[in-house]
CHARMM internal coordinates of N, CA and C (Angstrom, degrees):
IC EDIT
DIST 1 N 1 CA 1.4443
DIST 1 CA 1 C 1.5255
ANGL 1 N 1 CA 1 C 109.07
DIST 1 C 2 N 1.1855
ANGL 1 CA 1 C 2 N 124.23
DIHE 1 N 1 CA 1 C 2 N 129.26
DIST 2 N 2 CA 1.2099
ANGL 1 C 2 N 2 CA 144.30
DIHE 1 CA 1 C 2 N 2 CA 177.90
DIST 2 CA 2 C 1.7283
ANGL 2 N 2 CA 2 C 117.63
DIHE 1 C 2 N 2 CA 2 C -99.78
DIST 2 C 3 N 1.6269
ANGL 2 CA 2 C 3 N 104.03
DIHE 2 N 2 CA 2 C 3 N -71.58
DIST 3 N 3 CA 1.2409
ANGL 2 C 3 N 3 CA 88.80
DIHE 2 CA 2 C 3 N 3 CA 176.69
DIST 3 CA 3 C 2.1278
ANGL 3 N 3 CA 3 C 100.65
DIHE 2 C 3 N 3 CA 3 C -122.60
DIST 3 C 4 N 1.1970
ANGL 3 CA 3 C 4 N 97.17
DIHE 3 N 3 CA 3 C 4 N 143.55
DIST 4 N 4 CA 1.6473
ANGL 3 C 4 N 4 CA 99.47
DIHE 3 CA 3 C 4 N 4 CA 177.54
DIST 4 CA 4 C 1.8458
ANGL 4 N 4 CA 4 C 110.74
DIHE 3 C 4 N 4 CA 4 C -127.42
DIST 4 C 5 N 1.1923
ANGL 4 CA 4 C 5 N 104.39
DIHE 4 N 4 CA 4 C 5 N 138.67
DIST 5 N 5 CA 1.5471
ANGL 4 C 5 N 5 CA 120.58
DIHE 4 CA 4 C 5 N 5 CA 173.26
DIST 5 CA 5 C 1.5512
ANGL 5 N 5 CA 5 C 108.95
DIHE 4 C 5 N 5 CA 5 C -124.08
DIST 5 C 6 N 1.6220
ANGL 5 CA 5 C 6 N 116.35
DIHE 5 N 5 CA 5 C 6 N 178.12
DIST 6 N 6 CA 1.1158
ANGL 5 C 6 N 6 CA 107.58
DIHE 5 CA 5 C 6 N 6 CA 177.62
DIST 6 CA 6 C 1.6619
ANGL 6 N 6 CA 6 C 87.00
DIHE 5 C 6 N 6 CA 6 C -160.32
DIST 6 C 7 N 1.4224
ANGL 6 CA 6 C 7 N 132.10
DIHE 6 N 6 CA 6 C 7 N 168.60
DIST 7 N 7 CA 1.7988
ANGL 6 C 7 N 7 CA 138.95
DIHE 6 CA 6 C 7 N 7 CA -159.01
DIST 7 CA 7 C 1.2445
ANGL 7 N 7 CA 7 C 84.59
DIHE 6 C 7 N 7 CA 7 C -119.99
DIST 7 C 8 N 1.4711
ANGL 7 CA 7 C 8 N 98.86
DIHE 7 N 7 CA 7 C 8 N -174.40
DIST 8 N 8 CA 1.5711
ANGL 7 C 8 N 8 CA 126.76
DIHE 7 CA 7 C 8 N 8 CA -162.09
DIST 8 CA 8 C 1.4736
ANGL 8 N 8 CA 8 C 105.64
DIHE 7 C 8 N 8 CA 8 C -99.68
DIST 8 C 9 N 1.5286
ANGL 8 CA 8 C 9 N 123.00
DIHE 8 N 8 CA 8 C 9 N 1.43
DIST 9 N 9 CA 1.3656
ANGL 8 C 9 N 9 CA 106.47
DIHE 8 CA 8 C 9 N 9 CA -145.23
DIST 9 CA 9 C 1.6859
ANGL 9 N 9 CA 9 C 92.72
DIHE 8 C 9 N 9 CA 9 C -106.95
DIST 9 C 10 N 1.6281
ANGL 9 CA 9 C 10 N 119.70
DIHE 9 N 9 CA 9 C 10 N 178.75
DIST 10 N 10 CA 1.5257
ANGL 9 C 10 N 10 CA 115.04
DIHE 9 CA 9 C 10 N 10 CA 179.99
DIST 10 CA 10 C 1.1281
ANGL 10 N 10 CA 10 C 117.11
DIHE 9 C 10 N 10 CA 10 C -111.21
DIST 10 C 11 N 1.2630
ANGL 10 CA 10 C 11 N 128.64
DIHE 10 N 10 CA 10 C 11 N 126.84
DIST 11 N 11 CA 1.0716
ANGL 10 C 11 N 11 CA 148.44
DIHE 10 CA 10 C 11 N 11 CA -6.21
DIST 11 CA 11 C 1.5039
ANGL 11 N 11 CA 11 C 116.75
DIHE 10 C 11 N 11 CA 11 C -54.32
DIST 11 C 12 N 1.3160
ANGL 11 CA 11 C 12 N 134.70
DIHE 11 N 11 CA 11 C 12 N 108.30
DIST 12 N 12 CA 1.6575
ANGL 11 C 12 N 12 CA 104.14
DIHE 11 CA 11 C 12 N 12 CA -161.16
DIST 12 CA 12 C 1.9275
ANGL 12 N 12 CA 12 C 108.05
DIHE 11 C 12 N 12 CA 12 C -82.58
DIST 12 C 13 N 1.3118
ANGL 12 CA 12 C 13 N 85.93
DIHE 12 N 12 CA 12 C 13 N 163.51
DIST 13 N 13 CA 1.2804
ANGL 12 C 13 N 13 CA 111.17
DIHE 12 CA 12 C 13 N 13 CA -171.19
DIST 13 CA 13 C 1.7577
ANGL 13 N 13 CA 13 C 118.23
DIHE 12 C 13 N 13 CA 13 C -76.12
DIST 13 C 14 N 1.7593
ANGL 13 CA 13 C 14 N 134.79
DIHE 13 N 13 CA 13 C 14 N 124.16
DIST 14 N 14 CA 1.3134
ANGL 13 C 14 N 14 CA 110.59
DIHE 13 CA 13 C 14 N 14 CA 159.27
DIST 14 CA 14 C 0.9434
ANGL 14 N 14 CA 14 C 129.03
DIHE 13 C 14 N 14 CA 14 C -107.56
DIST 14 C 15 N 1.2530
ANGL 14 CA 14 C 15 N 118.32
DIHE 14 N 14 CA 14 C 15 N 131.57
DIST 15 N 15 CA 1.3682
ANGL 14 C 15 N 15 CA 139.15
DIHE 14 CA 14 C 15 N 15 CA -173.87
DIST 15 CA 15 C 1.6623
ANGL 15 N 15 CA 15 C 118.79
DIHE 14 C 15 N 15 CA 15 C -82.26
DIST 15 C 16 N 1.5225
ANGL 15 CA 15 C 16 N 133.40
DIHE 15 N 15 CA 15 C 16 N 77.87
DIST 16 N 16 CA 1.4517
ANGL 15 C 16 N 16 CA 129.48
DIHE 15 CA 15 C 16 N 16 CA 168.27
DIST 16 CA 16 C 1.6809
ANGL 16 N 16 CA 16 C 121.90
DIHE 15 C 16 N 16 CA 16 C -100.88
DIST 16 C 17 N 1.3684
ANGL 16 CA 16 C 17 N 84.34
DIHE 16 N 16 CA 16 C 17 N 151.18
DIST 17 N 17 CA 1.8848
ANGL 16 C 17 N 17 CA 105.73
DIHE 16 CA 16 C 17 N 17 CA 179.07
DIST 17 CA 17 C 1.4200
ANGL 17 N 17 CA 17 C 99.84
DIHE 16 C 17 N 17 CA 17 C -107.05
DIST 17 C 18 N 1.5209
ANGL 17 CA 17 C 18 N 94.59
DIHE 17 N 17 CA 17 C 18 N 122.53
DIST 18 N 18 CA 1.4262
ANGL 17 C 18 N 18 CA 99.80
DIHE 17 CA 17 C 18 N 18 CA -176.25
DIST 18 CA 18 C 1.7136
ANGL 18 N 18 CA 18 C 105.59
DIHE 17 C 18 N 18 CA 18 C -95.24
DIST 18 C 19 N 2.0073
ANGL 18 CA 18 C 19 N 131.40
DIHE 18 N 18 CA 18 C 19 N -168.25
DIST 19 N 19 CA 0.9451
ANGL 18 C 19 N 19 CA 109.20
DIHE 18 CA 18 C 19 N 19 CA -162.18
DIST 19 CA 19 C 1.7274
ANGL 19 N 19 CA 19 C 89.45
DIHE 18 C 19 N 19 CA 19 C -103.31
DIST 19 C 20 N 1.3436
ANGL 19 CA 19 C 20 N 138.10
DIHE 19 N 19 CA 19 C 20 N 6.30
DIST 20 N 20 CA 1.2885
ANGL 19 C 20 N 20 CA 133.39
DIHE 19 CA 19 C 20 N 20 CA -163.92
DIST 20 CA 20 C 1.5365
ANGL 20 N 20 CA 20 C 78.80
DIHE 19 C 20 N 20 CA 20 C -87.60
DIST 20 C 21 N 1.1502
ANGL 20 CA 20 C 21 N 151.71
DIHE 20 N 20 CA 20 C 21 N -53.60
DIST 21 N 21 CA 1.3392
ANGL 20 C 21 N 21 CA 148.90
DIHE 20 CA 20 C 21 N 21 CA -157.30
DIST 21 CA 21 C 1.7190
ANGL 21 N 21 CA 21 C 103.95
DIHE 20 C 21 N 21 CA 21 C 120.50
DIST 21 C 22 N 1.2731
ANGL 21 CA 21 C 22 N 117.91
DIHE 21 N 21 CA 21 C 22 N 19.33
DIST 22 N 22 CA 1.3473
ANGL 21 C 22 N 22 CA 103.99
DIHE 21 CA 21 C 22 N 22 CA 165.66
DIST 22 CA 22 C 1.5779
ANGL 22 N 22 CA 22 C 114.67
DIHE 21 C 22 N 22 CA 22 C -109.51
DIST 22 C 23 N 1.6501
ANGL 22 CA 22 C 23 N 106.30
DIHE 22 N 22 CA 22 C 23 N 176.26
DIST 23 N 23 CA 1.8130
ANGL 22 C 23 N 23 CA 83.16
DIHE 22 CA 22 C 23 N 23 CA -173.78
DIST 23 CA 23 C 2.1844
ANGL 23 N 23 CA 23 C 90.24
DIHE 22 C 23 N 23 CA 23 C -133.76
DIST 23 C 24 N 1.0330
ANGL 23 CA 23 C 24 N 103.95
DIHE 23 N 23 CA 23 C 24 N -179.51
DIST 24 N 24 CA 1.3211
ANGL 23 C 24 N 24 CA 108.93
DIHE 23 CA 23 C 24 N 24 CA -177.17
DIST 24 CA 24 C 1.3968
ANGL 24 N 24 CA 24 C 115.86
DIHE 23 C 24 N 24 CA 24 C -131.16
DIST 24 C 25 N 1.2614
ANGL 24 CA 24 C 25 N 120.95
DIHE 24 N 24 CA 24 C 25 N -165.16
DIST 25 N 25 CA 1.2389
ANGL 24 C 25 N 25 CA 117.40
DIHE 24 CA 24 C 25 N 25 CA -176.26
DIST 25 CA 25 C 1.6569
ANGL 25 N 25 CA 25 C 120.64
DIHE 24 C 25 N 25 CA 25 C 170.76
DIST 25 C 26 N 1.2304
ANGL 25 CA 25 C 26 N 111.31
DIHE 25 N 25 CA 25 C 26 N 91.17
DIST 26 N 26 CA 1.2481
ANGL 25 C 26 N 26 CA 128.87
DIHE 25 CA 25 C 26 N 26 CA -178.80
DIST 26 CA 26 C 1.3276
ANGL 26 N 26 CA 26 C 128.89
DIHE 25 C 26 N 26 CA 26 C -114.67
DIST 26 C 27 N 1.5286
ANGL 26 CA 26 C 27 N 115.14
DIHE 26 N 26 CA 26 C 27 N 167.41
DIST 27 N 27 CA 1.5898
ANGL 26 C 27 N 27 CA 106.95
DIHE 26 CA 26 C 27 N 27 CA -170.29
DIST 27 CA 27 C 1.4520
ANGL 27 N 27 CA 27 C 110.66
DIHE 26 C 27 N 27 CA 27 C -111.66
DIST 27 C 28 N 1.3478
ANGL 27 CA 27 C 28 N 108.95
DIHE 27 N 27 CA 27 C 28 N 141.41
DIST 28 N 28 CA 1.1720
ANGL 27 C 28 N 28 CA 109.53
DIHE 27 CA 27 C 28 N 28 CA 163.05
DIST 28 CA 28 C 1.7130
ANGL 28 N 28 CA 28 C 149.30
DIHE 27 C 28 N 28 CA 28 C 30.28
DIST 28 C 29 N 1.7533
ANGL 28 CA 28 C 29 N 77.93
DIHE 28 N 28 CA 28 C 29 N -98.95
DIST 29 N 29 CA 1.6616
ANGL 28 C 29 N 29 CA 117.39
DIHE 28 CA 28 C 29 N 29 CA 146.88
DIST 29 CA 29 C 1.1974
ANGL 29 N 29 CA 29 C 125.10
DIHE 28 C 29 N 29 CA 29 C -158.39
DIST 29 C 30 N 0.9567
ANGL 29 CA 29 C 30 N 104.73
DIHE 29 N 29 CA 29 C 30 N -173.68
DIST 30 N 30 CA 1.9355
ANGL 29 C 30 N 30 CA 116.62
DIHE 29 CA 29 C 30 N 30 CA -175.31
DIST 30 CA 30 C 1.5111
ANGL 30 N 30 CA 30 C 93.62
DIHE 29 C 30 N 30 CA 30 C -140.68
DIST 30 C 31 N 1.7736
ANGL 30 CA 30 C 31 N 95.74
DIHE 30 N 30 CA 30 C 31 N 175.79
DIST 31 N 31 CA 1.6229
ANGL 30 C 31 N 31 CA 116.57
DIHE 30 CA 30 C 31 N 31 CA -149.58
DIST 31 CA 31 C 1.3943
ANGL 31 N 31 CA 31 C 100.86
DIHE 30 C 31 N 31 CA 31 C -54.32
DIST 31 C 32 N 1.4947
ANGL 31 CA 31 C 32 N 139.69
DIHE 31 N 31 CA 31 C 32 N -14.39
DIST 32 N 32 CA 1.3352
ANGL 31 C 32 N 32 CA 142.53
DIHE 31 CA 31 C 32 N 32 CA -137.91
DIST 32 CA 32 C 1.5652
ANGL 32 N 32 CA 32 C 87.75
DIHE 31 C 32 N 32 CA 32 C -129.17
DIST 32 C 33 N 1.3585
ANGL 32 CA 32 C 33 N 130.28
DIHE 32 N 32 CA 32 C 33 N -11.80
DIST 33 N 33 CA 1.4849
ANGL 32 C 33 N 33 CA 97.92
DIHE 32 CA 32 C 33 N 33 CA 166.13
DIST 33 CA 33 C 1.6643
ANGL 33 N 33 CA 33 C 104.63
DIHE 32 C 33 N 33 CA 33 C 141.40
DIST 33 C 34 N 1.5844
ANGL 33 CA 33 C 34 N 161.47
DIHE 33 N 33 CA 33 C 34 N -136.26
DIST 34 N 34 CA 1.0393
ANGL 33 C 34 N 34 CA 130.48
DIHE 33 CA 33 C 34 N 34 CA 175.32
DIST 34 CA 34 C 1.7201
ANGL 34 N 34 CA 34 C 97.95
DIHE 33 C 34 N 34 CA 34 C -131.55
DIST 34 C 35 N 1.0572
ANGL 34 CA 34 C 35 N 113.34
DIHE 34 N 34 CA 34 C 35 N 155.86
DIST 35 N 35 CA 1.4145
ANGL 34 C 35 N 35 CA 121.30
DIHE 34 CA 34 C 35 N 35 CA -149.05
DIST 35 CA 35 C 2.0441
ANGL 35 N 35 CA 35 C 93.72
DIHE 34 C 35 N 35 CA 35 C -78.43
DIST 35 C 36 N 0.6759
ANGL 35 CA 35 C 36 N 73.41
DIHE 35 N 35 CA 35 C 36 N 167.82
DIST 36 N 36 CA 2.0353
ANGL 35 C 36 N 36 CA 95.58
DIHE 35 CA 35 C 36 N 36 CA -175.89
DIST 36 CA 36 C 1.6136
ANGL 36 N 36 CA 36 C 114.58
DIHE 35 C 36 N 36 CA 36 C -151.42
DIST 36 C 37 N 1.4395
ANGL 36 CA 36 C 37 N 108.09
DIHE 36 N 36 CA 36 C 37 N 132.07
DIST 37 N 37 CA 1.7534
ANGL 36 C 37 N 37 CA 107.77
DIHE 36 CA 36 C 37 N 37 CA -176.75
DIST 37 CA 37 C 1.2067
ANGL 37 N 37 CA 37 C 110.20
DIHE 36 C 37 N 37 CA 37 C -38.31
DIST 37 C 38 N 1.4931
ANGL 37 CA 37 C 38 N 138.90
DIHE 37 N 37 CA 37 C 38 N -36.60
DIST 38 N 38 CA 1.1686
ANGL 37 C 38 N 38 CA 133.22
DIHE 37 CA 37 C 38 N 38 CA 179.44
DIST 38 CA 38 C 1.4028
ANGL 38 N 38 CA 38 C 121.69
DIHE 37 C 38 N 38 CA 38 C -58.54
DIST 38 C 39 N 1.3334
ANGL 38 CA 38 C 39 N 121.87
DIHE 38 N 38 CA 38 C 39 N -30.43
DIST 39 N 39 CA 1.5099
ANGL 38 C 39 N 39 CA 153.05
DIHE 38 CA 38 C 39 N 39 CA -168.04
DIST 39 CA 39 C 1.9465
ANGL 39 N 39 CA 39 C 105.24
DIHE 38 C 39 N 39 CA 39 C -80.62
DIST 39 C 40 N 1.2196
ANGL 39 CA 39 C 40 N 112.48
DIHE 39 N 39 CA 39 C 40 N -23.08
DIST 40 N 40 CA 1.1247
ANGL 39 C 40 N 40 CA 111.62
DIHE 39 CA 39 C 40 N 40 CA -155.93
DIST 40 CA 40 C 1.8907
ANGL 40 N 40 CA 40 C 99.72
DIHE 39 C 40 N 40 CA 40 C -104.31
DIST 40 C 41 N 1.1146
ANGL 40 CA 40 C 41 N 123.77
DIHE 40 N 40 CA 40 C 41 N 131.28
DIST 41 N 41 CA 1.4736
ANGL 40 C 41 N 41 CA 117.98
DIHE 40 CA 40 C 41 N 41 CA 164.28
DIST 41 CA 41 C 1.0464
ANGL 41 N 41 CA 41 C 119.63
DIHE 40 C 41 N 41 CA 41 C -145.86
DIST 41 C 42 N 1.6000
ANGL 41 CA 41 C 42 N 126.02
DIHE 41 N 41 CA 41 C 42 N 156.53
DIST 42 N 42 CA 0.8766
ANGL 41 C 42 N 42 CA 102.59
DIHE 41 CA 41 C 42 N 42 CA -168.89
DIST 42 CA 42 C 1.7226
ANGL 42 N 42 CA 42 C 114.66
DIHE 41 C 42 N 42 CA 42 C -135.15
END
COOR INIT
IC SEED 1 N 1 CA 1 C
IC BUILD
Protein backbone atom coordinates (compact mmCIF):
# COMPACT_ATOMS: atom_id res chain seq x y z
CA UNK A 1 0.00 0.00 0.00
CA UNK A 2 1.20 3.23 -1.06
CA UNK A 3 -1.44 5.60 -0.81
CA UNK A 4 -4.71 4.91 1.60
CA UNK A 5 -7.98 7.03 2.23
CA UNK A 6 -11.06 6.20 3.92
CA UNK A 7 -15.14 8.15 3.36
CA UNK A 8 -17.42 9.68 5.66
CA UNK A 9 -19.86 6.98 5.83
CA UNK A 10 -20.52 4.35 9.06
CA UNK A 11 -18.80 2.04 9.38
CA UNK A 12 -16.33 3.97 7.17
CA UNK A 13 -14.76 2.43 4.43
CA UNK A 14 -10.66 1.97 3.51
CA UNK A 15 -9.72 2.77 0.52
CA UNK A 16 -5.79 1.49 -0.58
CA UNK A 17 -3.56 1.65 -3.76
CA UNK A 18 -1.53 -1.06 -3.88
CA UNK A 19 2.05 -1.07 -5.80
CA UNK A 20 0.90 -3.68 -8.72
CA UNK A 21 -1.58 -0.85 -9.73
CA UNK A 22 -4.60 -2.34 -8.22
CA UNK A 23 -6.55 -0.73 -5.37
CA UNK A 24 -8.85 -2.33 -2.64
CA UNK A 25 -11.40 -1.54 -0.49
CA UNK A 26 -12.53 -2.57 2.81
CA UNK A 27 -14.56 -1.69 5.81
CA UNK A 28 -13.78 -0.62 8.83
CA UNK A 29 -15.27 -3.46 10.70
CA UNK A 30 -17.66 -6.14 10.67
CA UNK A 31 -20.19 -7.65 13.20
CA UNK A 32 -17.19 -9.28 15.19
CA UNK A 33 -15.29 -6.19 15.93
CA UNK A 34 -12.81 -3.86 13.72
CA UNK A 35 -10.67 -5.41 11.20
CA UNK A 36 -6.74 -5.78 11.81
CA UNK A 37 -3.98 -6.71 9.01
CA UNK A 38 -4.19 -10.07 10.29
CA UNK A 39 -8.04 -10.13 9.66
CA UNK A 40 -7.76 -9.09 6.16
CA UNK A 41 -7.08 -11.61 3.09
CA UNK A 42 -7.17 -11.60 0.15
Amino acid sequence: MYHVITDNKFPYRVYGAQQDNTTISVPSRSDYGPFTLTRITM
